[in-house]
N, C-alpha and C positions, 0 to 999 in steps of 0.2 A: 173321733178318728185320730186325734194328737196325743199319742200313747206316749208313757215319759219315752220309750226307746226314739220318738221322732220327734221330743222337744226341742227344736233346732232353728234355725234362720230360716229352713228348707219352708218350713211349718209358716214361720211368720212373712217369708216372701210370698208364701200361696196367698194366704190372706189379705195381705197389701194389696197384689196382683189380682183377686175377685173382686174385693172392696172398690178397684178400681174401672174392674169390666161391669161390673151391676151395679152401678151409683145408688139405686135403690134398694139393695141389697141388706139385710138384714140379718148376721149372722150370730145363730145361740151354739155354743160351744157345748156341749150335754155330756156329763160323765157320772160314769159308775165310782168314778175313783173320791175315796169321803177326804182326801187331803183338801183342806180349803186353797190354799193357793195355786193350786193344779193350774189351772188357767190363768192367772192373772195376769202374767206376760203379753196372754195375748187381746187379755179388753183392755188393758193400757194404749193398744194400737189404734183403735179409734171406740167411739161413740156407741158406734153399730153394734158393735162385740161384748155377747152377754158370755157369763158362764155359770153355769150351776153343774157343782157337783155330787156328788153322795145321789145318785138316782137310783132308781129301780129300772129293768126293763119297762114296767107299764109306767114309770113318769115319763119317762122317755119318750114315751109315744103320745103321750097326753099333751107334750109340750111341742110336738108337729102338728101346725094348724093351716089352712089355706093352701094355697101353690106353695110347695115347700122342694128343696132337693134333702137327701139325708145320706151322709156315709157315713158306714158304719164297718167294724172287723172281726166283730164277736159277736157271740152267740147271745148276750143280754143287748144287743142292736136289731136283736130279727122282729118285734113289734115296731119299731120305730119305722125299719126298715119298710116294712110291709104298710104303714100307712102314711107314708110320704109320698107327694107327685112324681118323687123321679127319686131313686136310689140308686149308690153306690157301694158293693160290696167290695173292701181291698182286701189283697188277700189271700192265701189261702187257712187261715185258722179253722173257717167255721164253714162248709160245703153244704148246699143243698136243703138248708135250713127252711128258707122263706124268699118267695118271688121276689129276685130285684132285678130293674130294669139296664143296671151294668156289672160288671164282675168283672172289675179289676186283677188281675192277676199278678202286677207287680203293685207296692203302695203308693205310684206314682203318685203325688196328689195333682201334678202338671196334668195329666190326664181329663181331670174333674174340669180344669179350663177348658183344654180342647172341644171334650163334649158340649159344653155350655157355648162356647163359641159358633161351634160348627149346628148347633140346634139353632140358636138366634140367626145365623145365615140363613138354615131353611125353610125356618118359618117366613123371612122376608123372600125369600126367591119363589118359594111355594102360593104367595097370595101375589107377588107379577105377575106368576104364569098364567092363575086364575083369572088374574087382570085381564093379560093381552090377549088370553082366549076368549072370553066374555066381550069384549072390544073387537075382534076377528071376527069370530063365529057370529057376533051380532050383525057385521056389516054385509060379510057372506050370505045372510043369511037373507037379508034387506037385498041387496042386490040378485039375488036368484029368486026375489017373490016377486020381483020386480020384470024378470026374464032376460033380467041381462046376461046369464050362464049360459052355456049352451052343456049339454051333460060335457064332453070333456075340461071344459072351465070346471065345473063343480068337482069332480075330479082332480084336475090342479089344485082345486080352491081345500080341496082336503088334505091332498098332500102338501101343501104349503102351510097350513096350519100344525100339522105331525111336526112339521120340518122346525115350525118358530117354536113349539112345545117342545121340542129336543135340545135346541137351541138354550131354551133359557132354564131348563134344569141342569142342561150340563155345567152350568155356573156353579153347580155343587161341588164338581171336581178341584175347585181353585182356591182350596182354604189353606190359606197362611196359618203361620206358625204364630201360637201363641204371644197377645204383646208381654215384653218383660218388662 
């Protein structure tokens, strides 16, 4: 994705800035381009950061293993593209090639944050809600076997449940801006 036209600070503040949101993070740099120091700039920046260049489409894809994200702009990115966890097309060079799960329009790479931010929110607010439902619904559910409801309680008791479930997914709406 760090074509020479965005070899820039732009490029190596994204980098710094995931490095920093995914501590665990792992980042291979993959290119088609056979200049050897194509990337060097940017596994100078830490540890994490591999690059290999001179690839084929099918190295390319060979080298997406596991939970992976992959963005890519071109038309020798659509294997890779298509067998990575989560892809990123920027772009408009290459249309309609190969399933990806975003299709950047502009080559924001800030973008790529945001998604990744706003996924790791829902994935935590989506297994509370499961939480406090599972904890509701269970006790609701103990007290009406019990005969403590009378049908308008269980009534209430559903609608109050909708209401804490609306409640803590609308937590989704509240995502800040990218840290810098």
């Amino acid at each position: 994705v760090f074509i020479k036209s965005i070899y820039d600070a732009n490029s190596e503040n994204f980098l710094k800035r995931l490095l920093r949101m995914r501590r665990d993070a792992k980042i291979a740099i993959l290119s088609g381009d056979s200049s050897a120091g194509a990337g060097s700039q940017f596994v100078n920046l830490d540890q994490r950061i591999s690059y290999v260049g001179n690839l084929t489409p099918e190295e390319k894809a060979e080298n997406i293993c596991g939970l992976s994200a992959f963005a890519g702009d071109g038309l020798n990115d659509t294997l890779a593209l298509a067998k990575a966890t989560t892809s990123f097309r920027l772009g408009h060079r290459v249309l309609g090639f190969a399933p990806v799960d975003f299709h950047l329009q502009s080559p924001d790479l800030n973008l790529i944050l945001d998604t990744i931010q706003y996924s790791t929110k829902y994935r935590r607010v989506l297994i509370q809600t499961v939480g406090a439902a599972f904890v509701y619904n269970a006790l609701a559910f103990t007290l009406a076997a019990l005969g403590k409801f009378s049908p308008l309680g269980a009534v209430l008791s559903m609608l109050a449940s909708f209401s804490i479930m609306l409640l803590s997914v609308s937590r989704l709406l509240k995502i800040g801006e990218v840290t810098k």
